[in-house]
mmCIF file of the N, C-alpha and C atoms, coordinates in Angstrom:
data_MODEL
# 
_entry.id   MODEL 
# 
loop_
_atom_site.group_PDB 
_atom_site.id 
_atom_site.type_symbol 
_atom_site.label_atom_id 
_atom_site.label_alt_id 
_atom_site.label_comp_id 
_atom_site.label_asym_id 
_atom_site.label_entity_id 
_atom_site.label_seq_id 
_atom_site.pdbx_PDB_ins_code 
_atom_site.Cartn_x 
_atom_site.Cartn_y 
_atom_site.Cartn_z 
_atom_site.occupancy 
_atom_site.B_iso_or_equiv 
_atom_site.pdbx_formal_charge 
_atom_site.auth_seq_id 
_atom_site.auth_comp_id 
_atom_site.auth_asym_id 
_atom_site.auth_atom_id 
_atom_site.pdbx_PDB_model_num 
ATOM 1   N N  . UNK A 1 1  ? 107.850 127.163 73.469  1.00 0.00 ? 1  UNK A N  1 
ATOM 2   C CA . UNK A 1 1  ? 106.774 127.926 74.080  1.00 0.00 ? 1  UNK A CA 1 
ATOM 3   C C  . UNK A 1 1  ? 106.678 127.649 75.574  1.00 0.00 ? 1  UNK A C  1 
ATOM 4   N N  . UNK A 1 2  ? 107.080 126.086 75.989  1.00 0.00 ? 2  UNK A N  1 
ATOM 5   C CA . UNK A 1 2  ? 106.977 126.104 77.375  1.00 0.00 ? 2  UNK A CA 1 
ATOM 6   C C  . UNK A 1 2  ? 107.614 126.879 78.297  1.00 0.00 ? 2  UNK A C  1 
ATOM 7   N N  . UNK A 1 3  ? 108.945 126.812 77.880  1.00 0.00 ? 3  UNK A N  1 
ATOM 8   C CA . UNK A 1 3  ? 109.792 127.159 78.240  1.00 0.00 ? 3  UNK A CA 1 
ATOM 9   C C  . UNK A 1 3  ? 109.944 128.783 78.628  1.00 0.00 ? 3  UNK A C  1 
ATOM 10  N N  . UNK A 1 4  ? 109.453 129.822 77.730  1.00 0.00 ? 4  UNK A N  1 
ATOM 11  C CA . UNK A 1 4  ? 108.926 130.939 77.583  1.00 0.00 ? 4  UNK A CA 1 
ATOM 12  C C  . UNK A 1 4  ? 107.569 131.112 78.509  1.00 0.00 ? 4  UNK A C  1 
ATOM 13  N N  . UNK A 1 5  ? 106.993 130.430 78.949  1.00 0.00 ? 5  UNK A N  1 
ATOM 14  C CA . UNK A 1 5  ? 105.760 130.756 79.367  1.00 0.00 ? 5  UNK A CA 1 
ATOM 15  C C  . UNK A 1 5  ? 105.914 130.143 81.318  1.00 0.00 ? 5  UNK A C  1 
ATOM 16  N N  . UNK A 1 6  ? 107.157 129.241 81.499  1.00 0.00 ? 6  UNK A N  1 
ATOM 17  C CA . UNK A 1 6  ? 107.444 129.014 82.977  1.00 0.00 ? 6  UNK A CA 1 
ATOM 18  C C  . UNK A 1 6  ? 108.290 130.331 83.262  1.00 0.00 ? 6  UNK A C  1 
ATOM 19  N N  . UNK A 1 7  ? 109.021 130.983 82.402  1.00 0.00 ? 7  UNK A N  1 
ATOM 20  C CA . UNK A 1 7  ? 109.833 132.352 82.763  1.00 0.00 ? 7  UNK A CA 1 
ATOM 21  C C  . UNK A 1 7  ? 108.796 133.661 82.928  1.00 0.00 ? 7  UNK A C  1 
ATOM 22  N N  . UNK A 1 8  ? 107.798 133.313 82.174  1.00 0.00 ? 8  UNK A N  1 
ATOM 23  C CA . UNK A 1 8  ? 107.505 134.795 82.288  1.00 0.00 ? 8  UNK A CA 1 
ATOM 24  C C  . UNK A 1 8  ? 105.486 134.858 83.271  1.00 0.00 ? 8  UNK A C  1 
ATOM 25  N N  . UNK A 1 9  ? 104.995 133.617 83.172  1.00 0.00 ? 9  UNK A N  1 
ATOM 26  C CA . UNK A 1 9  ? 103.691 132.999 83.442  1.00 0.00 ? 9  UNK A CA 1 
ATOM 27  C C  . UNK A 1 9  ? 104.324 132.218 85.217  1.00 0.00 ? 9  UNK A C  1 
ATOM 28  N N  . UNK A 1 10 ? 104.891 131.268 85.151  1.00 0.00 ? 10 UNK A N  1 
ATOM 29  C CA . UNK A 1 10 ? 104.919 130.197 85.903  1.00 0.00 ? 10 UNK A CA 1 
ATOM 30  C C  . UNK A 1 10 ? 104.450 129.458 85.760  1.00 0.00 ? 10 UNK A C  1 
ATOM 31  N N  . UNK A 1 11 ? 103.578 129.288 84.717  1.00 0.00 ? 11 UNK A N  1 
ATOM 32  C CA . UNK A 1 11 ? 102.733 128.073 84.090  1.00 0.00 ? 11 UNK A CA 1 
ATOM 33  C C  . UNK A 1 11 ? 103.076 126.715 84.179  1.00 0.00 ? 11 UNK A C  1 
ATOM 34  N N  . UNK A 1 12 ? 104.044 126.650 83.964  1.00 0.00 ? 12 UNK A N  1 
ATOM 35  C CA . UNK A 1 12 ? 104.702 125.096 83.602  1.00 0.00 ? 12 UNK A CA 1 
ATOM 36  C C  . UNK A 1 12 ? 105.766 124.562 85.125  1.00 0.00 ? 12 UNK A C  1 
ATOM 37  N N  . UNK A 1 13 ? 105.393 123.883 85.683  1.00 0.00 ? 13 UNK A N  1 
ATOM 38  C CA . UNK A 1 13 ? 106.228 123.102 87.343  1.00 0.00 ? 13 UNK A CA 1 
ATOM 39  C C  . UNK A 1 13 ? 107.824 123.279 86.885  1.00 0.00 ? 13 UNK A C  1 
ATOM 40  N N  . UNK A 1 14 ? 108.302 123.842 87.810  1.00 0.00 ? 14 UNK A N  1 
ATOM 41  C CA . UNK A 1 14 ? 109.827 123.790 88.037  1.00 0.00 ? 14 UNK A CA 1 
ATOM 42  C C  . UNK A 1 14 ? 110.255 122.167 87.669  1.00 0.00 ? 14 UNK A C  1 
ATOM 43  N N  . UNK A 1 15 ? 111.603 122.201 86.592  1.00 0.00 ? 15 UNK A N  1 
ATOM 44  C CA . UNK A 1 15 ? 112.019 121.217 86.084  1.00 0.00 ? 15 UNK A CA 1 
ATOM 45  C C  . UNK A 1 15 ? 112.619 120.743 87.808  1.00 0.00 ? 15 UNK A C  1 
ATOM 46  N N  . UNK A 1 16 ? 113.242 121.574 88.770  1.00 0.00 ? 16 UNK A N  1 
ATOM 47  C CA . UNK A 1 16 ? 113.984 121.310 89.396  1.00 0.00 ? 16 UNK A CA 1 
ATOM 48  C C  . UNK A 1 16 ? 113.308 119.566 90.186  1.00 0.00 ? 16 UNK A C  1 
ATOM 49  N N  . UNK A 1 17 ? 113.654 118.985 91.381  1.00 0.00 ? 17 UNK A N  1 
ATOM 50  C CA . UNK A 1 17 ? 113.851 118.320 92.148  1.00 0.00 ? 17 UNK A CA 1 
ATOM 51  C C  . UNK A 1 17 ? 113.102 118.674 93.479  1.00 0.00 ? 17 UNK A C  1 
ATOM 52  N N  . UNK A 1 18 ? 112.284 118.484 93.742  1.00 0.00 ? 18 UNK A N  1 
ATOM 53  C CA . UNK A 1 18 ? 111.876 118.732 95.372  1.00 0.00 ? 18 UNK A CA 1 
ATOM 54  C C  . UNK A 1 18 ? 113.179 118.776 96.544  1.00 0.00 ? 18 UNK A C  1 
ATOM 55  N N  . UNK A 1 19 ? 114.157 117.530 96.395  1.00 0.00 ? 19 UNK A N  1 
ATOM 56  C CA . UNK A 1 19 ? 115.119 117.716 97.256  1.00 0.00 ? 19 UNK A CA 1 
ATOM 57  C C  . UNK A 1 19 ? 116.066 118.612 96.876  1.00 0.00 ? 19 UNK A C  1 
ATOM 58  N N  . UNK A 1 20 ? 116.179 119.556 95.694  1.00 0.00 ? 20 UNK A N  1 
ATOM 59  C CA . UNK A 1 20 ? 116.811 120.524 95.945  1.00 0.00 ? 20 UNK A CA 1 
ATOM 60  C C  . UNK A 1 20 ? 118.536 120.271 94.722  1.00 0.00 ? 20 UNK A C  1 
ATOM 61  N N  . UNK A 1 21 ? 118.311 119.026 94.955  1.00 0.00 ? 21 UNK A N  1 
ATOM 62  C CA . UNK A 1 21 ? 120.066 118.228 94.094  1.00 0.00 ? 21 UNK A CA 1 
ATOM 63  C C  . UNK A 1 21 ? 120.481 118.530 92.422  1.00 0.00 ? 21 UNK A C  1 
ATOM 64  N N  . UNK A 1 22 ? 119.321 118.621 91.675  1.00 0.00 ? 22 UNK A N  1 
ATOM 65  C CA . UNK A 1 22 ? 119.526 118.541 90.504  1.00 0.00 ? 22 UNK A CA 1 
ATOM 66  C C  . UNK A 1 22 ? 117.631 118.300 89.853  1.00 0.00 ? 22 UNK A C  1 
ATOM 67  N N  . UNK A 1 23 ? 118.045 117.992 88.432  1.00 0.00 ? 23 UNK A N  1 
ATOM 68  C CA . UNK A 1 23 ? 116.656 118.413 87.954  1.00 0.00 ? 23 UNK A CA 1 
ATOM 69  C C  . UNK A 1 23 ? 115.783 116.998 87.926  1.00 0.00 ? 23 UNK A C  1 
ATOM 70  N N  . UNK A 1 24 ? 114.507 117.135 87.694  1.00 0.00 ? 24 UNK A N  1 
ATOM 71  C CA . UNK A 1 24 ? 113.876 115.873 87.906  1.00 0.00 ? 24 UNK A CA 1 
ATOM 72  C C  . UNK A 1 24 ? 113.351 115.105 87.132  1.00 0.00 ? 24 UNK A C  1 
ATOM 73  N N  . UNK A 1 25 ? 114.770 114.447 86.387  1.00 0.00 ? 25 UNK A N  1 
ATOM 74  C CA . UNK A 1 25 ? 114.595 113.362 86.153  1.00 0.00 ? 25 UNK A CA 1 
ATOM 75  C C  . UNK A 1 25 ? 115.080 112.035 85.939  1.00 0.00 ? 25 UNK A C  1 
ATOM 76  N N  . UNK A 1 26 ? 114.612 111.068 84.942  1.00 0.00 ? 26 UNK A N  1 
ATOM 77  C CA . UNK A 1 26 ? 114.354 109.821 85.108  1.00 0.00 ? 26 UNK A CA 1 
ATOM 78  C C  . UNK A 1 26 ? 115.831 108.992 86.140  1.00 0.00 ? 26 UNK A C  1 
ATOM 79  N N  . UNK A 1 27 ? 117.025 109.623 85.489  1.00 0.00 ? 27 UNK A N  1 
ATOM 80  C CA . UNK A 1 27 ? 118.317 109.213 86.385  1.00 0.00 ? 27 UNK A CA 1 
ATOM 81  C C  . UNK A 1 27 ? 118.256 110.003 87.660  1.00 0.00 ? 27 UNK A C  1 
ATOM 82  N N  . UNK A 1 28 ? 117.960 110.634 87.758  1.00 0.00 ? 28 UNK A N  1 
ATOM 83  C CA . UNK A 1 28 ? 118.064 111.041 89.235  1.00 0.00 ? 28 UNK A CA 1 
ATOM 84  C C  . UNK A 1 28 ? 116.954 110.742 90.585  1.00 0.00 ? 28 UNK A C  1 
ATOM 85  N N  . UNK A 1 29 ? 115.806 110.854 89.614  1.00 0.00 ? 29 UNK A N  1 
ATOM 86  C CA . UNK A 1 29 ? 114.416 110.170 90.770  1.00 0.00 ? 29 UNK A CA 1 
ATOM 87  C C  . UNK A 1 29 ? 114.493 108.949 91.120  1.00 0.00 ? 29 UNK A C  1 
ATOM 88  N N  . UNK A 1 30 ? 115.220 107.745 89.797  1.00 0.00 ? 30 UNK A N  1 
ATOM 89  C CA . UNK A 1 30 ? 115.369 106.136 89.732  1.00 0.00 ? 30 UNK A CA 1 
ATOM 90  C C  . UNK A 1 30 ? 116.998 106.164 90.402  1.00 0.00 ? 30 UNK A C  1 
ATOM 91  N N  . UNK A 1 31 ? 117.780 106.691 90.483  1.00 0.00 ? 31 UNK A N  1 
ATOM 92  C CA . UNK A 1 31 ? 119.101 106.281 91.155  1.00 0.00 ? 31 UNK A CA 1 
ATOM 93  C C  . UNK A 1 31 ? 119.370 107.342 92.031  1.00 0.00 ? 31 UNK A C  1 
ATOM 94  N N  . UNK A 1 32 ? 119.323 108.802 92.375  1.00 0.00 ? 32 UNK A N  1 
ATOM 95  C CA . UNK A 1 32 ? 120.303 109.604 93.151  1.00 0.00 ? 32 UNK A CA 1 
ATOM 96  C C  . UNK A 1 32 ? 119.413 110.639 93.889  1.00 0.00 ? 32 UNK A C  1 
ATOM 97  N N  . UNK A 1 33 ? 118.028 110.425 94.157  1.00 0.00 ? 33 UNK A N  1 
ATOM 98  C CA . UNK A 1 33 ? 117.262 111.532 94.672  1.00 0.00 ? 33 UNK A CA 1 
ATOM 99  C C  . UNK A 1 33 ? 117.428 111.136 96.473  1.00 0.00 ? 33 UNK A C  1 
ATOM 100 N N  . UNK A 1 34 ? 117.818 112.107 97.488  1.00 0.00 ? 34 UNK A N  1 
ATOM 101 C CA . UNK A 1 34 ? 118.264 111.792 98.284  1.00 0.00 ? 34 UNK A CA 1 
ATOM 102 C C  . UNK A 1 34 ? 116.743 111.017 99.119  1.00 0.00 ? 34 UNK A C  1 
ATOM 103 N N  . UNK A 1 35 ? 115.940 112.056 98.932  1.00 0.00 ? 35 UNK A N  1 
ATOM 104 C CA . UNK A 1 35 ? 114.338 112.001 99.325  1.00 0.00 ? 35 UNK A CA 1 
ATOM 105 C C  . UNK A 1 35 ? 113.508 110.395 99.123  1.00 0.00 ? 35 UNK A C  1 
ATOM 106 N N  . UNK A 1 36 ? 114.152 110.044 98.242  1.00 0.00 ? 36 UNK A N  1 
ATOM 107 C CA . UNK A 1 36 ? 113.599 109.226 97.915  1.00 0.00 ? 36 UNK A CA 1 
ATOM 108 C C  . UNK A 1 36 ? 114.274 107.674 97.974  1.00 0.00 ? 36 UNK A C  1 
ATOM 109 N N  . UNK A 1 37 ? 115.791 107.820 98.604  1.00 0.00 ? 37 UNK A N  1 
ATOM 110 C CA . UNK A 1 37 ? 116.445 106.907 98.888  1.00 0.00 ? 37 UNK A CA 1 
ATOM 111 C C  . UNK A 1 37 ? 115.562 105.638 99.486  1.00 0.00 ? 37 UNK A C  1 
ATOM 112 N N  . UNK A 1 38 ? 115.012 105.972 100.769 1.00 0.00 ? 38 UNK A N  1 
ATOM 113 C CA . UNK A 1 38 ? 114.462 104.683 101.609 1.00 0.00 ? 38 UNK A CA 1 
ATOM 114 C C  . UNK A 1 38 ? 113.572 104.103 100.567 1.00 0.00 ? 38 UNK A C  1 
ATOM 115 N N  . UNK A 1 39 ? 112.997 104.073 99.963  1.00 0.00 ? 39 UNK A N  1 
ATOM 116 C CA . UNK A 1 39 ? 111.758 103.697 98.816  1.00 0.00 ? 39 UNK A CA 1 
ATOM 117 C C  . UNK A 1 39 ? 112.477 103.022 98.141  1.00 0.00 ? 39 UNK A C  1 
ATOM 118 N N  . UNK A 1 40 ? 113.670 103.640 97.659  1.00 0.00 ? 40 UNK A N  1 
ATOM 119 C CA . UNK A 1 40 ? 114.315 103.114 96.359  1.00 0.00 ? 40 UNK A CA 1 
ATOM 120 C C  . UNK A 1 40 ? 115.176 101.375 97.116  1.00 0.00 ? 40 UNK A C  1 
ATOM 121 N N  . UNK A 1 41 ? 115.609 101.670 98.202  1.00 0.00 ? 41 UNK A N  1 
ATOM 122 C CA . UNK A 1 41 ? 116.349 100.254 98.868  1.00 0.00 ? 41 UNK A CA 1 
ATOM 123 C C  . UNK A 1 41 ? 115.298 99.705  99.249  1.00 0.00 ? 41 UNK A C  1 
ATOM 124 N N  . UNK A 1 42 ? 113.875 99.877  99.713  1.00 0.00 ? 42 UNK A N  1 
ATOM 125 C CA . UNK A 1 42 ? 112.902 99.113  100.231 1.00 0.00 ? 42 UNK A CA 1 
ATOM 126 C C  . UNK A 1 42 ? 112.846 98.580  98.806  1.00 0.00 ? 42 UNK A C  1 
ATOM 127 N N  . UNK A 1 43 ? 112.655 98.812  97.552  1.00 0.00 ? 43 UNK A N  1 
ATOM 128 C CA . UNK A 1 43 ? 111.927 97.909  96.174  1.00 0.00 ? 43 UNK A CA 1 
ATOM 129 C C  . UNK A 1 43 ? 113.239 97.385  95.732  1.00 0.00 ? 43 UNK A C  1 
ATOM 130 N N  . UNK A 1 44 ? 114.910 98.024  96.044  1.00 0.00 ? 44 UNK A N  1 
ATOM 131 C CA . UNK A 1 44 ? 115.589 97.193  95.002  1.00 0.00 ? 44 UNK A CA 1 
ATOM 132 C C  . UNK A 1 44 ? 116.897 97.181  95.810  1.00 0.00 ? 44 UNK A C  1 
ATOM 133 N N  . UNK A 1 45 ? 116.802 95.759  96.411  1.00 0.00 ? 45 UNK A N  1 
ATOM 134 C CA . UNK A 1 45 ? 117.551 95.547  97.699  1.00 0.00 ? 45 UNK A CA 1 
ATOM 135 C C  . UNK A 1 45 ? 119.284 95.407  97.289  1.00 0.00 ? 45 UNK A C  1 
ATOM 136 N N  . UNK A 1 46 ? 119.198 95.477  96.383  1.00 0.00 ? 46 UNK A N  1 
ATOM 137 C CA . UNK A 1 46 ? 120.910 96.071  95.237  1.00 0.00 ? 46 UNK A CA 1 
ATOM 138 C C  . UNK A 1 46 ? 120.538 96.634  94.583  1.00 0.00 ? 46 UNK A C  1 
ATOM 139 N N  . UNK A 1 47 ? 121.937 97.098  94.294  1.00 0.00 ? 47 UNK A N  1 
ATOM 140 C CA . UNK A 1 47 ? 122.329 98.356  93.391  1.00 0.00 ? 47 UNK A CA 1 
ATOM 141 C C  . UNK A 1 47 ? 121.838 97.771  91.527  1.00 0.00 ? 47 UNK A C  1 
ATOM 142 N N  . UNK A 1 48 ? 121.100 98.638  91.035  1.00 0.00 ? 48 UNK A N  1 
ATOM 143 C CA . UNK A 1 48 ? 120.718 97.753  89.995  1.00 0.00 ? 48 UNK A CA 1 
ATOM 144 C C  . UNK A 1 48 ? 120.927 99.163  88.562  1.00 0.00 ? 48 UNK A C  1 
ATOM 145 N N  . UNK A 1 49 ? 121.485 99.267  87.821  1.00 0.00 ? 49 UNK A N  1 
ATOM 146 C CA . UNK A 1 49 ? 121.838 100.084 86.801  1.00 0.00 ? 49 UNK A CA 1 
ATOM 147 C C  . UNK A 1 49 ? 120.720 100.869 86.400  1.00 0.00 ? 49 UNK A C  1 
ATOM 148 N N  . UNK A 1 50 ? 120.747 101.715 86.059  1.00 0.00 ? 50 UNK A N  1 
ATOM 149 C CA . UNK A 1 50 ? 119.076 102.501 85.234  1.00 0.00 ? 50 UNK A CA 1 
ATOM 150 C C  . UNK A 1 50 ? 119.060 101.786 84.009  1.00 0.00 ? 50 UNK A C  1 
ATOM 151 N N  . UNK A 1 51 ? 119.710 101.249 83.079  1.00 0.00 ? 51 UNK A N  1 
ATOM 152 C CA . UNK A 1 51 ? 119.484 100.728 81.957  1.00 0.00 ? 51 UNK A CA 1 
ATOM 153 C C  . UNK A 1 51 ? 118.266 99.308  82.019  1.00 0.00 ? 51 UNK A C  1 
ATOM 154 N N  . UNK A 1 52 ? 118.867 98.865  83.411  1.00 0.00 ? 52 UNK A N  1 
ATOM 155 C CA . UNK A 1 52 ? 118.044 97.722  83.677  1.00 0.00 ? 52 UNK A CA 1 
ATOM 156 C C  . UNK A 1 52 ? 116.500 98.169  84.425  1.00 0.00 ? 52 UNK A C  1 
ATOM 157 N N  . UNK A 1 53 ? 116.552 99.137  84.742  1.00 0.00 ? 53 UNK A N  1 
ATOM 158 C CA . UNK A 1 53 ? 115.168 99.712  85.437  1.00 0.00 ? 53 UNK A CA 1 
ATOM 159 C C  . UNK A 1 53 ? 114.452 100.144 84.536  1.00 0.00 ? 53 UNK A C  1 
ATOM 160 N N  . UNK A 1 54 ? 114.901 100.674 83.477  1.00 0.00 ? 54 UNK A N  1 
ATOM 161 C CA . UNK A 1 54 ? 113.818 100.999 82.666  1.00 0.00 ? 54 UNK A CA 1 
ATOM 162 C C  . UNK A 1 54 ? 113.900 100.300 81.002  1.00 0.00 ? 54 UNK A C  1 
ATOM 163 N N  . UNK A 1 55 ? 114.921 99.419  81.135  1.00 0.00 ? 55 UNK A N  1 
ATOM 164 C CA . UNK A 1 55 ? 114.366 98.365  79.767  1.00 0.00 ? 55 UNK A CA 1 
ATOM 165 C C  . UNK A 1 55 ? 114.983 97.327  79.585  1.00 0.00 ? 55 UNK A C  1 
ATOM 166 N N  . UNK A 1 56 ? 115.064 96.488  81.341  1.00 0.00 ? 56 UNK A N  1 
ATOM 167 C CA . UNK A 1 56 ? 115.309 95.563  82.353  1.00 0.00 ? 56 UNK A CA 1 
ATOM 168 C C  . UNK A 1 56 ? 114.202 94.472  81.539  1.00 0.00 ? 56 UNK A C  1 
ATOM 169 N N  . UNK A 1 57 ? 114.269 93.322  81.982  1.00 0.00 ? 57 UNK A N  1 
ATOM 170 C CA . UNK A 1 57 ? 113.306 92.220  82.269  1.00 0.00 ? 57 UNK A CA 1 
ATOM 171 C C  . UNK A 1 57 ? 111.883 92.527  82.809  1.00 0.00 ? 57 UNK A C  1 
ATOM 172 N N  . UNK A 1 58 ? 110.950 91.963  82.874  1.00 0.00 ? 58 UNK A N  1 
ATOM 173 C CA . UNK A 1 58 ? 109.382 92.178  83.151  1.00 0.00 ? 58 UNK A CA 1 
ATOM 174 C C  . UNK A 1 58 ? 109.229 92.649  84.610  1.00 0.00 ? 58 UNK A C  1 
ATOM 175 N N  . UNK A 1 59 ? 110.265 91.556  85.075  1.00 0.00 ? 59 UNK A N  1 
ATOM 176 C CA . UNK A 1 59 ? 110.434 91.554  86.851  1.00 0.00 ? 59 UNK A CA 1 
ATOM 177 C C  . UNK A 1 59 ? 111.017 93.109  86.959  1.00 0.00 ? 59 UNK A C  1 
ATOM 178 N N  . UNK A 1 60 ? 111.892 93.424  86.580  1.00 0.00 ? 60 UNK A N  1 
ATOM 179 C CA . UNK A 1 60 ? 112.616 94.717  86.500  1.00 0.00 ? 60 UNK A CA 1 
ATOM 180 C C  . UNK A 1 60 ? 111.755 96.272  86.595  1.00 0.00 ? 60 UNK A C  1 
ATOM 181 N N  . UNK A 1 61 ? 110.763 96.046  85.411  1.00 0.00 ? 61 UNK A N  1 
ATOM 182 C CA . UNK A 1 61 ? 109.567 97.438  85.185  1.00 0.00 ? 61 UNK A CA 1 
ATOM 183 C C  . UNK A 1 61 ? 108.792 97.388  86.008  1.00 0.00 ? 61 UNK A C  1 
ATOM 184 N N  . UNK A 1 62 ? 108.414 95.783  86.545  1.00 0.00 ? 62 UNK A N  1 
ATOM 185 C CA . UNK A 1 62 ? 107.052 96.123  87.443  1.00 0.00 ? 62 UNK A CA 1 
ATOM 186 C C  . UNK A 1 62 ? 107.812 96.870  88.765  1.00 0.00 ? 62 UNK A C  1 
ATOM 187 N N  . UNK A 1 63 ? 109.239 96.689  89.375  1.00 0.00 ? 63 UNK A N  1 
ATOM 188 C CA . UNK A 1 63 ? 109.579 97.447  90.388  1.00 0.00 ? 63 UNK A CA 1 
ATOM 189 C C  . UNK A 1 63 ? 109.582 98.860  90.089  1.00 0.00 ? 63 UNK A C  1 
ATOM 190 N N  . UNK A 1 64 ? 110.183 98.985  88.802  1.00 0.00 ? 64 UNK A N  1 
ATOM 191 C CA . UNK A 1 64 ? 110.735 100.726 88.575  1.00 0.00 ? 64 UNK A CA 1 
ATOM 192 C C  . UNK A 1 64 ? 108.328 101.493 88.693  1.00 0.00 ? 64 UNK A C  1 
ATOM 193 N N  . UNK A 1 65 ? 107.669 100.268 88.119  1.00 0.00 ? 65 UNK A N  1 
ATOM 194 C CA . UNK A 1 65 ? 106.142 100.903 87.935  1.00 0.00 ? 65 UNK A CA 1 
ATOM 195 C C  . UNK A 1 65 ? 106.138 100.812 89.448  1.00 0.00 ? 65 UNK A C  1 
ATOM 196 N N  . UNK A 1 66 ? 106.425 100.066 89.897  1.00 0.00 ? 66 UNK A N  1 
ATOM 197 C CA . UNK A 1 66 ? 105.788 100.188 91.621  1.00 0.00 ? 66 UNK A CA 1 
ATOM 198 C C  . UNK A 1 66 ? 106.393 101.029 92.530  1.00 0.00 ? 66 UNK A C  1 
ATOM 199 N N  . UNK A 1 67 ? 107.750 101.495 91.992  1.00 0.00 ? 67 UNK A N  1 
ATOM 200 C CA . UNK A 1 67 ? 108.515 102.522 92.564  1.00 0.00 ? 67 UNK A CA 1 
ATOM 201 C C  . UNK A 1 67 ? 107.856 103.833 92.457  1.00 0.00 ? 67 UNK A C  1 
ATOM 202 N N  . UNK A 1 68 ? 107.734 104.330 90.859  1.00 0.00 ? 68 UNK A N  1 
ATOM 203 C CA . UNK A 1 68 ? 106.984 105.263 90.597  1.00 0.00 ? 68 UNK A CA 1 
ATOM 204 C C  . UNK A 1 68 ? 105.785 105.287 91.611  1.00 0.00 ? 68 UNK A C  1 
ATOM 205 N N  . UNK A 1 69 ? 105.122 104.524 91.496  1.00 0.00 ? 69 UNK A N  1 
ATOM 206 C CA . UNK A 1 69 ? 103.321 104.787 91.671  1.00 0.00 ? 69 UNK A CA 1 
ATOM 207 C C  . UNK A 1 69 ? 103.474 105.081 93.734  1.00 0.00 ? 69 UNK A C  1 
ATOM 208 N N  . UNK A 1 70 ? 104.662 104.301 94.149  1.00 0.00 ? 70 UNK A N  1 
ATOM 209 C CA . UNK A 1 70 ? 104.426 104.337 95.593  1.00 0.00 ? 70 UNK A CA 1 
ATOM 210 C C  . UNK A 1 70 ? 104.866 105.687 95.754  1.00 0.00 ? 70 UNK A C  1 
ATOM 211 N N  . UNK A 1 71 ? 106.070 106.853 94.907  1.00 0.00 ? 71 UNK A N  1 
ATOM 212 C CA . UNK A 1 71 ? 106.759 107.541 95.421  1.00 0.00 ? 71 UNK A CA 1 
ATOM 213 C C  . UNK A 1 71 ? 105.998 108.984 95.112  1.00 0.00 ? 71 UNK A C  1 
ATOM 214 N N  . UNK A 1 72 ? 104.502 108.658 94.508  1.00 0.00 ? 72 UNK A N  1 
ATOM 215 C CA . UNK A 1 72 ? 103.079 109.514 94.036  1.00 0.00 ? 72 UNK A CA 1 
ATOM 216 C C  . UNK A 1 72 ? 104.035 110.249 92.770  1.00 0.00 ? 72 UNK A C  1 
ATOM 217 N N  . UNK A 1 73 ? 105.446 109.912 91.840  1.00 0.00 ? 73 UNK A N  1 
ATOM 218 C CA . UNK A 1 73 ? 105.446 110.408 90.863  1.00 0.00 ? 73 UNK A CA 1 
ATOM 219 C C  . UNK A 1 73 ? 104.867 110.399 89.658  1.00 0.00 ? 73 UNK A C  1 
ATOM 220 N N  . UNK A 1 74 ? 104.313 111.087 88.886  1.00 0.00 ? 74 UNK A N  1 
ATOM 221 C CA . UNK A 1 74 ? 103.508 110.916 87.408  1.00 0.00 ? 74 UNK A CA 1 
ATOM 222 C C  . UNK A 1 74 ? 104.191 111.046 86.494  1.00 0.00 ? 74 UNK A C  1 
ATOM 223 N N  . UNK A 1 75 ? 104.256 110.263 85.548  1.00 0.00 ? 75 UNK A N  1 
ATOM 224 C CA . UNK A 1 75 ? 104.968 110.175 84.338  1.00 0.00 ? 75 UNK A CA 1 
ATOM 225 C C  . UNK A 1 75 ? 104.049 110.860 82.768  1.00 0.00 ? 75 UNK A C  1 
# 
């Protein structure tokens, strides 16, 4: 139904990406969104896998939660 109702309503937010690259999500906002690069090296000063960002160690979630919350995305 959603799906049907963003085609013909606009009801439902473009799956797409603000920067334009691909669609928006969890691998691409947490590793490859260009927009959002500086944020992402300011919280995770290496290269750190998505497996570990989102079911990483304690230390691990509170960055990917503080990433989220600074970059105003809602989950």
């Amino acid at each position: 139904m959603q799906q049907h109702l963003h085609k013909k309503l606009r009801a439902v937010p473009s799956p797409m990406c603000p920067c334009g690259d691909a669609e928006q999500d969890a691998a691409h906002i947490l590793q490859d969104c260009r927009n959002l690069q500086p944020l992402r090296r300011e919280i995770w000063t290496r290269p750190v896998p998505l497996h570990e960002k989102l079911h990483g160690p304690v230390e691990a979630l509170h960055k990917t939660t503080s990433f989220i919350t600074r970059a105003g995305l809602q989950v």
